[in-house]
PyMOL CGO cylinders between C-alpha atoms (Angstrom):
from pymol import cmd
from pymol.cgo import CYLINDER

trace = [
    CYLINDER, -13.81, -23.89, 20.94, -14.18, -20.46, 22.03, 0.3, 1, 1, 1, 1, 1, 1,
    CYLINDER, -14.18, -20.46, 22.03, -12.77, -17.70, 19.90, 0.3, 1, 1, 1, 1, 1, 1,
    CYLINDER, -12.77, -17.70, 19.90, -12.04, -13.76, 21.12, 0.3, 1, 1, 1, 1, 1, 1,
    CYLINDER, -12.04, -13.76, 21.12, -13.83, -10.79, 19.53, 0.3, 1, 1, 1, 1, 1, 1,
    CYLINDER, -13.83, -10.79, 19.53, -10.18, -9.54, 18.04, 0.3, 1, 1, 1, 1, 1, 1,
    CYLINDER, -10.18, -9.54, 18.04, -9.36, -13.02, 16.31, 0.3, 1, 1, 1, 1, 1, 1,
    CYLINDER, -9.36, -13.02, 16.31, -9.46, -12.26, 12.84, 0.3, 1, 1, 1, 1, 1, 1,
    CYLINDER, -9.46, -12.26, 12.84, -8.42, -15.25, 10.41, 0.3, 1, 1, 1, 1, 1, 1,
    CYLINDER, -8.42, -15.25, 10.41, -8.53, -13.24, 7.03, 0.3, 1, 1, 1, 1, 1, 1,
    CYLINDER, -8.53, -13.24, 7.03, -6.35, -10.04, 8.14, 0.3, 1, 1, 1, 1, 1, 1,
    CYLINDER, -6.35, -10.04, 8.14, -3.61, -11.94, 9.98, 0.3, 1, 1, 1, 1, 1, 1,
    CYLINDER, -3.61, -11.94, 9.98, -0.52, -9.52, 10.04, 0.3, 1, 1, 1, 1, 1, 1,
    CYLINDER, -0.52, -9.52, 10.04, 3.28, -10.28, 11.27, 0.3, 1, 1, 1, 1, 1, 1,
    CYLINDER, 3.28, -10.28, 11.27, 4.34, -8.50, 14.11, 0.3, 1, 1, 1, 1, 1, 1,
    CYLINDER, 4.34, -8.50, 14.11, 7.71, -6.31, 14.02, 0.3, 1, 1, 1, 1, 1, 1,
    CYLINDER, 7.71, -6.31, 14.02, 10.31, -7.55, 15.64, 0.3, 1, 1, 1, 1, 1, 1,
    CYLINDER, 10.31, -7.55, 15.64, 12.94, -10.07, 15.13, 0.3, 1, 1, 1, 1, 1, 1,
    CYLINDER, 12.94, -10.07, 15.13, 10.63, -12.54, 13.74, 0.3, 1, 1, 1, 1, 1, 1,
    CYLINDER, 10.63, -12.54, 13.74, 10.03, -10.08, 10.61, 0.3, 1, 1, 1, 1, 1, 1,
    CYLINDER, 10.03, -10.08, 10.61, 13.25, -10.89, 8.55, 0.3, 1, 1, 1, 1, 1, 1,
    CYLINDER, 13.25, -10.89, 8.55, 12.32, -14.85, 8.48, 0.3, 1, 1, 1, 1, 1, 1,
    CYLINDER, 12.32, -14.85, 8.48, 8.85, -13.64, 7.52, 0.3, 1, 1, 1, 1, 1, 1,
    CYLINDER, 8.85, -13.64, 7.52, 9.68, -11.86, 4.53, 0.3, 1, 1, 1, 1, 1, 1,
    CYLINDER, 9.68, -11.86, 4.53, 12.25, -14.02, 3.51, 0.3, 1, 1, 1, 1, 1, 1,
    CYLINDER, 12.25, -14.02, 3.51, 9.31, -16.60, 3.39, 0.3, 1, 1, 1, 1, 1, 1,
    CYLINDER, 9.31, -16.60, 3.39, 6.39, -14.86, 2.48, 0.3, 1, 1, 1, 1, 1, 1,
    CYLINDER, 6.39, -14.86, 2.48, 6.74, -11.73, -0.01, 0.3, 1, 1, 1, 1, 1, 1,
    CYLINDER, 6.74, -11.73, -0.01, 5.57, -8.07, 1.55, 0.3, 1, 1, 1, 1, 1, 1,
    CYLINDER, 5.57, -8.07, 1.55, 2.34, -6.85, 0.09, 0.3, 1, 1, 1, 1, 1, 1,
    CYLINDER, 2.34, -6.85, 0.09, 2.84, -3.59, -1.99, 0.3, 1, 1, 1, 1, 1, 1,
    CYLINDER, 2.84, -3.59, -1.99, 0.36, -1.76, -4.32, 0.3, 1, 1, 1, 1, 1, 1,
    CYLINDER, 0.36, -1.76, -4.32, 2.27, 0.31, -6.85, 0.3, 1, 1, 1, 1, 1, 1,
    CYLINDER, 2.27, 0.31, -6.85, 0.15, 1.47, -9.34, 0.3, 1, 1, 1, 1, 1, 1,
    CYLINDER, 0.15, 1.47, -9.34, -1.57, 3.96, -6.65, 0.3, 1, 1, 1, 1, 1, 1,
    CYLINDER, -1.57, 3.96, -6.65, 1.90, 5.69, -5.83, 0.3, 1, 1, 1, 1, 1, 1,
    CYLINDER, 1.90, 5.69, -5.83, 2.70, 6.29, -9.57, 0.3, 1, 1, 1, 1, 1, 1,
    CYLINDER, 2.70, 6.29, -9.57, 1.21, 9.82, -9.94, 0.3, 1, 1, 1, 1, 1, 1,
    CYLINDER, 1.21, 9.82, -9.94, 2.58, 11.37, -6.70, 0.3, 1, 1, 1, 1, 1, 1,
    CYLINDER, 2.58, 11.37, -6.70, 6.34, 9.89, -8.14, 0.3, 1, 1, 1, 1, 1, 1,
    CYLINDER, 6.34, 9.89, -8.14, 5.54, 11.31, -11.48, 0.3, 1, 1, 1, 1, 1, 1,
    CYLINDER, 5.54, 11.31, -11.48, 4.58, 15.12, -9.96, 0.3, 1, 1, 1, 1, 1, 1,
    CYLINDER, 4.58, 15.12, -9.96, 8.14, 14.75, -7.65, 0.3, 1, 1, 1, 1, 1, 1,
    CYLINDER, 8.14, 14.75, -7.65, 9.82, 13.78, -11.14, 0.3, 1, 1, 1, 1, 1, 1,
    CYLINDER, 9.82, 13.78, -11.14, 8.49, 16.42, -13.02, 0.3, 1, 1, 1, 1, 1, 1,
    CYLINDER, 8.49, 16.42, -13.02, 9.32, 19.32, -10.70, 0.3, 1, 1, 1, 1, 1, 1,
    CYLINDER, 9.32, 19.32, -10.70, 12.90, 18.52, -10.90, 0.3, 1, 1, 1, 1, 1, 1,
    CYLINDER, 12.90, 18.52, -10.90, 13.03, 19.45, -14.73, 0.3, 1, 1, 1, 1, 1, 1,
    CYLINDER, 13.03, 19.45, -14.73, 10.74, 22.51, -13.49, 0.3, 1, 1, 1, 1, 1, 1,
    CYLINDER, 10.74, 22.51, -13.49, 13.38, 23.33, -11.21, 0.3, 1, 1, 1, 1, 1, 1,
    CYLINDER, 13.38, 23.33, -11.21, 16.35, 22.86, -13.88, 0.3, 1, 1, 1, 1, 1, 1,
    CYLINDER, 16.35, 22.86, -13.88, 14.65, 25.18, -15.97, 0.3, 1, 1, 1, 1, 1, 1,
    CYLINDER, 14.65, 25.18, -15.97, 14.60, 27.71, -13.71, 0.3, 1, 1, 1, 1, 1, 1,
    CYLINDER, 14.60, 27.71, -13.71, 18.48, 27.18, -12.80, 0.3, 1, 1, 1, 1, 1, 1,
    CYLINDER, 18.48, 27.18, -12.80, 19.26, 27.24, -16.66, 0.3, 1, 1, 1, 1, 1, 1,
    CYLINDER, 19.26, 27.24, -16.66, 17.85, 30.78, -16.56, 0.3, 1, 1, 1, 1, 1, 1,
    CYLINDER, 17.85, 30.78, -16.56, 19.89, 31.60, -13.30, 0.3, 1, 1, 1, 1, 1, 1,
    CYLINDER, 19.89, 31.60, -13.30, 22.92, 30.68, -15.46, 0.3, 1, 1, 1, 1, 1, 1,
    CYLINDER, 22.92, 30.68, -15.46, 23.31, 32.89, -17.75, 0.3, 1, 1, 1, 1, 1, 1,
    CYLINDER, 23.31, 32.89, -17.75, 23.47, 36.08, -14.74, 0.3, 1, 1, 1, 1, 1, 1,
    CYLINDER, 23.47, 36.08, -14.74, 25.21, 34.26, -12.48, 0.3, 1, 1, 1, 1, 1, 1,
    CYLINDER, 25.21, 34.26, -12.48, 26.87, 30.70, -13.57, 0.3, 1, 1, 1, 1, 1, 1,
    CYLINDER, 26.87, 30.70, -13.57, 28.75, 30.45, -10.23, 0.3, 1, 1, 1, 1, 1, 1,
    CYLINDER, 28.75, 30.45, -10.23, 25.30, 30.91, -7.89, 0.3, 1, 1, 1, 1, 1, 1,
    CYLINDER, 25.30, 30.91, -7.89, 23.73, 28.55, -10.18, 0.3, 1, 1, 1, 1, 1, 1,
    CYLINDER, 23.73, 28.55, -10.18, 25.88, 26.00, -9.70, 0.3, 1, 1, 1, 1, 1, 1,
    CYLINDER, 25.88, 26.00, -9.70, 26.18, 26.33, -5.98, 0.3, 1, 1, 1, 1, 1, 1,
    CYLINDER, 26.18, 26.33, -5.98, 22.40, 26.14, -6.17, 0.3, 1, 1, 1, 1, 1, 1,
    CYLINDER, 22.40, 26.14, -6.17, 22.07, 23.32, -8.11, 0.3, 1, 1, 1, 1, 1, 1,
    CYLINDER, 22.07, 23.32, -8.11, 24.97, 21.32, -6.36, 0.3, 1, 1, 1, 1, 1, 1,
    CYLINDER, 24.97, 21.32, -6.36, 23.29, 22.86, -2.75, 0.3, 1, 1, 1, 1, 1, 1,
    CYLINDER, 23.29, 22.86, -2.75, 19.54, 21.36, -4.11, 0.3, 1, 1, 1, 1, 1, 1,
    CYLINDER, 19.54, 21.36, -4.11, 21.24, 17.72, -4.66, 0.3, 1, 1, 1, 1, 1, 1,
    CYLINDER, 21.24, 17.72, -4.66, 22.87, 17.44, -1.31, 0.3, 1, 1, 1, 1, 1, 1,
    CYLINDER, 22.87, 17.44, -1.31, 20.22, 19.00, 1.02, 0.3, 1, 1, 1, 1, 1, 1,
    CYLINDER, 20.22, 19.00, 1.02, 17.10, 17.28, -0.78, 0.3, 1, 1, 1, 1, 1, 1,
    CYLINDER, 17.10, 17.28, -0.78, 18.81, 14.06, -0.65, 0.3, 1, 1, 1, 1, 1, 1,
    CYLINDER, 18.81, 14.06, -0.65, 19.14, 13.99, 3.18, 0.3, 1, 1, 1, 1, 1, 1,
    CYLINDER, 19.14, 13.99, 3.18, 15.46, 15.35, 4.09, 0.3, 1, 1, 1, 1, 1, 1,
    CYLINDER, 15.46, 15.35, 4.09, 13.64, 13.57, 0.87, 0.3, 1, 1, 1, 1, 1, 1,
    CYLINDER, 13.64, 13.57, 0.87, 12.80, 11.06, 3.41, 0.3, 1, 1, 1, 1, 1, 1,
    CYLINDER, 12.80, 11.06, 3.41, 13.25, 8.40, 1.62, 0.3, 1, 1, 1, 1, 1, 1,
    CYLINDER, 13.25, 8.40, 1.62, 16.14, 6.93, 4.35, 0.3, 1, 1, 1, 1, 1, 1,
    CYLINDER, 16.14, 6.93, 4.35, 13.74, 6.76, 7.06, 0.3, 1, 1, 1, 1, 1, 1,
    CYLINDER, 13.74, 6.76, 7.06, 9.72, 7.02, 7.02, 0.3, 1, 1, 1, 1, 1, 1,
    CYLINDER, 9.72, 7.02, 7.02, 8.14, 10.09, 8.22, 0.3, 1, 1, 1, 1, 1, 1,
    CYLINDER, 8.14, 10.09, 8.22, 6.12, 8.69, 11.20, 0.3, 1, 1, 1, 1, 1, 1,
    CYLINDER, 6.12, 8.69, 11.20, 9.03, 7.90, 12.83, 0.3, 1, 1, 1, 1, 1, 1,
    CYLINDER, 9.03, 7.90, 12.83, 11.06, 11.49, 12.67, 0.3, 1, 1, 1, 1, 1, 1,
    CYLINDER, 11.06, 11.49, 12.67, 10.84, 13.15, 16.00, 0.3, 1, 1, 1, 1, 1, 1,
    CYLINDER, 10.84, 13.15, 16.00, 9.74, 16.45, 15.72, 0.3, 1, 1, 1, 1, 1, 1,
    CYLINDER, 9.74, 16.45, 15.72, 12.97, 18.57, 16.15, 0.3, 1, 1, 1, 1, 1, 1,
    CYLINDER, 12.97, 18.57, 16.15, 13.79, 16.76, 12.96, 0.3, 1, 1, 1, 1, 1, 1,
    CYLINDER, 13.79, 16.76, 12.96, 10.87, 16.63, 11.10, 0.3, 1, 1, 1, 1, 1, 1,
    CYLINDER, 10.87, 16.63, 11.10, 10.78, 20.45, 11.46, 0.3, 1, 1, 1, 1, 1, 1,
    CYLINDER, 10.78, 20.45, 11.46, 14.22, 20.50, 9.06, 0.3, 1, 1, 1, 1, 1, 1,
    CYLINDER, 14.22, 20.50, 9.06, 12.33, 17.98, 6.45, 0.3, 1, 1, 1, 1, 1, 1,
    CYLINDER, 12.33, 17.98, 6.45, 8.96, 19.65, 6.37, 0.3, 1, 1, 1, 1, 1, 1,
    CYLINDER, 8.96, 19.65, 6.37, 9.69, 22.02, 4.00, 0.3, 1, 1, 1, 1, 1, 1,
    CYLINDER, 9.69, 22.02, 4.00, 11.25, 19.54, 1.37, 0.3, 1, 1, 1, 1, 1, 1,
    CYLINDER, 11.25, 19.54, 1.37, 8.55, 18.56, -1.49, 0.3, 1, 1, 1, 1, 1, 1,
    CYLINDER, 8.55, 18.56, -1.49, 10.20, 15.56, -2.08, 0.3, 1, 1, 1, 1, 1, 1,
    CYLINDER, 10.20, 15.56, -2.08, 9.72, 14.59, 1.19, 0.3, 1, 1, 1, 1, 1, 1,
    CYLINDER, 9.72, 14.59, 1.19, 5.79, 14.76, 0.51, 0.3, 1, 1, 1, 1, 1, 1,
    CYLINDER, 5.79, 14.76, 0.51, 5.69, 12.56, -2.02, 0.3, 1, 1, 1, 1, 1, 1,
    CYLINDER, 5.69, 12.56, -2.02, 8.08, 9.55, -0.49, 0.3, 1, 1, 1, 1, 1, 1,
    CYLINDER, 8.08, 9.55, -0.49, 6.23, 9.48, 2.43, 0.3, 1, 1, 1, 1, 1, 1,
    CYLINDER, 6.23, 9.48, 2.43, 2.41, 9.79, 0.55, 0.3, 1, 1, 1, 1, 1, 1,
    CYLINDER, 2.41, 9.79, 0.55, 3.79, 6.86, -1.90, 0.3, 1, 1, 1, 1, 1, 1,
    CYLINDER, 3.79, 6.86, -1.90, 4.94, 5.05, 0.78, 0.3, 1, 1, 1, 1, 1, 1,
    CYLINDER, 4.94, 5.05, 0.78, 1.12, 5.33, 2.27, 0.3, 1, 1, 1, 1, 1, 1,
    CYLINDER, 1.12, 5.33, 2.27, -0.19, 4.27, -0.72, 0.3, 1, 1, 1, 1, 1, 1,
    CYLINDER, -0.19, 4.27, -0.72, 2.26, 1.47, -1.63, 0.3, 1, 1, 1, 1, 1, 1,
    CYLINDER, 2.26, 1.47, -1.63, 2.63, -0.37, 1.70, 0.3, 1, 1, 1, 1, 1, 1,
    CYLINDER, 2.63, -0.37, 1.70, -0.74, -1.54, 3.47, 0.3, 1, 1, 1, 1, 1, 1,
    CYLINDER, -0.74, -1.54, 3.47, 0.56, -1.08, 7.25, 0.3, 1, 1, 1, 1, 1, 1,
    CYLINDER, 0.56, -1.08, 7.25, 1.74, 2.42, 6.72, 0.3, 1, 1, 1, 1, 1, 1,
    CYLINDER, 1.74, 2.42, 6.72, -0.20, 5.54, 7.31, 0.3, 1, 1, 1, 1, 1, 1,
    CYLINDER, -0.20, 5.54, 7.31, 1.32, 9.04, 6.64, 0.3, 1, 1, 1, 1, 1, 1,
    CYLINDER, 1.32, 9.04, 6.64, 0.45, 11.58, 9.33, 0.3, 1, 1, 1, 1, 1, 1,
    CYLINDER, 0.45, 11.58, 9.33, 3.26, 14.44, 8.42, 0.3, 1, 1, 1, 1, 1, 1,
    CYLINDER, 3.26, 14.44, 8.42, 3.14, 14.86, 5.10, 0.3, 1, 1, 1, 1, 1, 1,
    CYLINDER, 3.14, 14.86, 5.10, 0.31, 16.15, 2.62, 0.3, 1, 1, 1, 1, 1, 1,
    CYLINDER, 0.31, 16.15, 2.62, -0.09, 14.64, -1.29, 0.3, 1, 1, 1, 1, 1, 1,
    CYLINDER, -0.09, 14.64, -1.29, -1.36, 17.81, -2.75, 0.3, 1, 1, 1, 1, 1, 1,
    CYLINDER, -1.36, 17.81, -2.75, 1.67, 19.84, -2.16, 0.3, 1, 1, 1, 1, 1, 1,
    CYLINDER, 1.67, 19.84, -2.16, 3.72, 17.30, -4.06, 0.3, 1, 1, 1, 1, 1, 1,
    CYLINDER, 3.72, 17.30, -4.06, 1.50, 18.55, -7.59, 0.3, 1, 1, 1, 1, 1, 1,
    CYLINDER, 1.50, 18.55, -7.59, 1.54, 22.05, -5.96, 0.3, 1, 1, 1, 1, 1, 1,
    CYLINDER, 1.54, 22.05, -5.96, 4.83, 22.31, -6.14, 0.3, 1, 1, 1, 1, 1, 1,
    CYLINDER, 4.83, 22.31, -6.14, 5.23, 20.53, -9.46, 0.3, 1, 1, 1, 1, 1, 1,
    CYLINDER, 5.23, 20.53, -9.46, 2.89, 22.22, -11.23, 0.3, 1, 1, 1, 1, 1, 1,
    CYLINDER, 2.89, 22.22, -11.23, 4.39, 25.85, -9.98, 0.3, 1, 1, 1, 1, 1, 1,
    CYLINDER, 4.39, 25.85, -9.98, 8.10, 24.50, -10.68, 0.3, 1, 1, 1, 1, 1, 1,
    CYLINDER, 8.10, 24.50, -10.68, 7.35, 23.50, -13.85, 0.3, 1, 1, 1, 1, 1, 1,
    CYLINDER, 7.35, 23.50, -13.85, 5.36, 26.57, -14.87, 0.3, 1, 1, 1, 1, 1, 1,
    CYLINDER, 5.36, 26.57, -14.87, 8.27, 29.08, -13.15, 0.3, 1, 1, 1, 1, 1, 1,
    CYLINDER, 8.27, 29.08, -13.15, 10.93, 27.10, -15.09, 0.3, 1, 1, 1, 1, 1, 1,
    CYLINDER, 10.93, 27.10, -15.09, 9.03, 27.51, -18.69, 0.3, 1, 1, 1, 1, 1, 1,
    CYLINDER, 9.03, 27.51, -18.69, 8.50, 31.14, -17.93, 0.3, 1, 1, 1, 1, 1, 1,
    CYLINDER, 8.50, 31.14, -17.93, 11.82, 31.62, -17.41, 0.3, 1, 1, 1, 1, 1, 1,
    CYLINDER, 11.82, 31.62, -17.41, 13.09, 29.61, -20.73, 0.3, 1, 1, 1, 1, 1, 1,
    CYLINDER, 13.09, 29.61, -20.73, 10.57, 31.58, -22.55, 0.3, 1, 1, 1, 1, 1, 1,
    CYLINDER, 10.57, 31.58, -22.55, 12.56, 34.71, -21.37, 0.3, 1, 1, 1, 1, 1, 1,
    CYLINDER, 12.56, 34.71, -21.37, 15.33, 33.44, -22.41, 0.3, 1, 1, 1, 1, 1, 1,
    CYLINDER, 15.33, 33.44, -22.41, 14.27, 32.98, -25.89, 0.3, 1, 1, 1, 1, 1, 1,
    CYLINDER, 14.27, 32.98, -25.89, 12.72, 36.46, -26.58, 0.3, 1, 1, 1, 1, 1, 1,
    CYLINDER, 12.72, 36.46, -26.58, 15.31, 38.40, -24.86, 0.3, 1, 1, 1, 1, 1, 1,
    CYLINDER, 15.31, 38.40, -24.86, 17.38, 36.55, -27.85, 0.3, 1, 1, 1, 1, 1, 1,
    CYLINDER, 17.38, 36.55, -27.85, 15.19, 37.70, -30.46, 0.3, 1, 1, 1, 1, 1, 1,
    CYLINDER, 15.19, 37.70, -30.46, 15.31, 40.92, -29.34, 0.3, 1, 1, 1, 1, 1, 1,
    CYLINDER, 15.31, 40.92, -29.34, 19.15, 41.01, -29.06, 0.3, 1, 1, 1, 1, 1, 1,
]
cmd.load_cgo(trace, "trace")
């Protein structure tokens, strides 16, 4: 029997297509979790970051703050990317996601979680980047807060 080069046994994976929903259905989709957890926990912890910072806003201005806030839910929901994977975005649309963080880290945990996806948009470090600056902007601000009440 005479085998090819590219016949591979051990690395045998389903084509997409319409014979991928019977596939899954019988066999169960290989996902490593544990390597996504720290890029979900930086997008997590940037949102309380970020709520500090509009708990500040409200005390000058409670109306802008709550525009903001509401604004940040809508518009991060649609470009987080986690509706459609990054690779696929053409680029007049990937230019209105780009900017979102939370974008970052769906589509780097996605890399990292599924074995047949690659991210080639998106960057992992901007995801603690942005975290780390959120959080430390919205603690700043809360400290503010706090001694402009002492001093009051």
């Amino acid at each position: 029997m005479v085998r090819s080069v590219n016949a591979r046994e051990d690395t045998a994976r389903p084509r997409a297509g319409p014979i991928f929903a019977p596939h899954a259905l019988v066999e169960p989709i290989e996902a490593r979790l544990l390597p996504a957890l720290p890029l979900l926990a930086s997008a997590w912890i940037s949102g309380p970051g970020f709520g500090l910072g509009l708990l500040r806003l409200r005390l000058c201005r409670p109306g802008l703050a709550s525009l903001a806030a509401t604004s940040w839910m809508r518009v991060g929901m649609v470009t987080s990317g986690a509706m459609f994977p990054g690779n696929v975005l053409p680029t007049s649309f990937l230019d209105w996601v780009i900017w979102n963080p939370l974008f970052h880290a769906v589509d780097q945990a996605r890399g990292l979680a599924f074995v047949n996806y690659a991210p080639r948009h998106s960057l992992g470090w901007l995801v603690h980047v942005f975290a780390s600056e959120a959080l430390l902007v919205g603690a700043v601000a809360c400290h503010g807060r706090i001694v402009n009440k002492q001093w009051t």
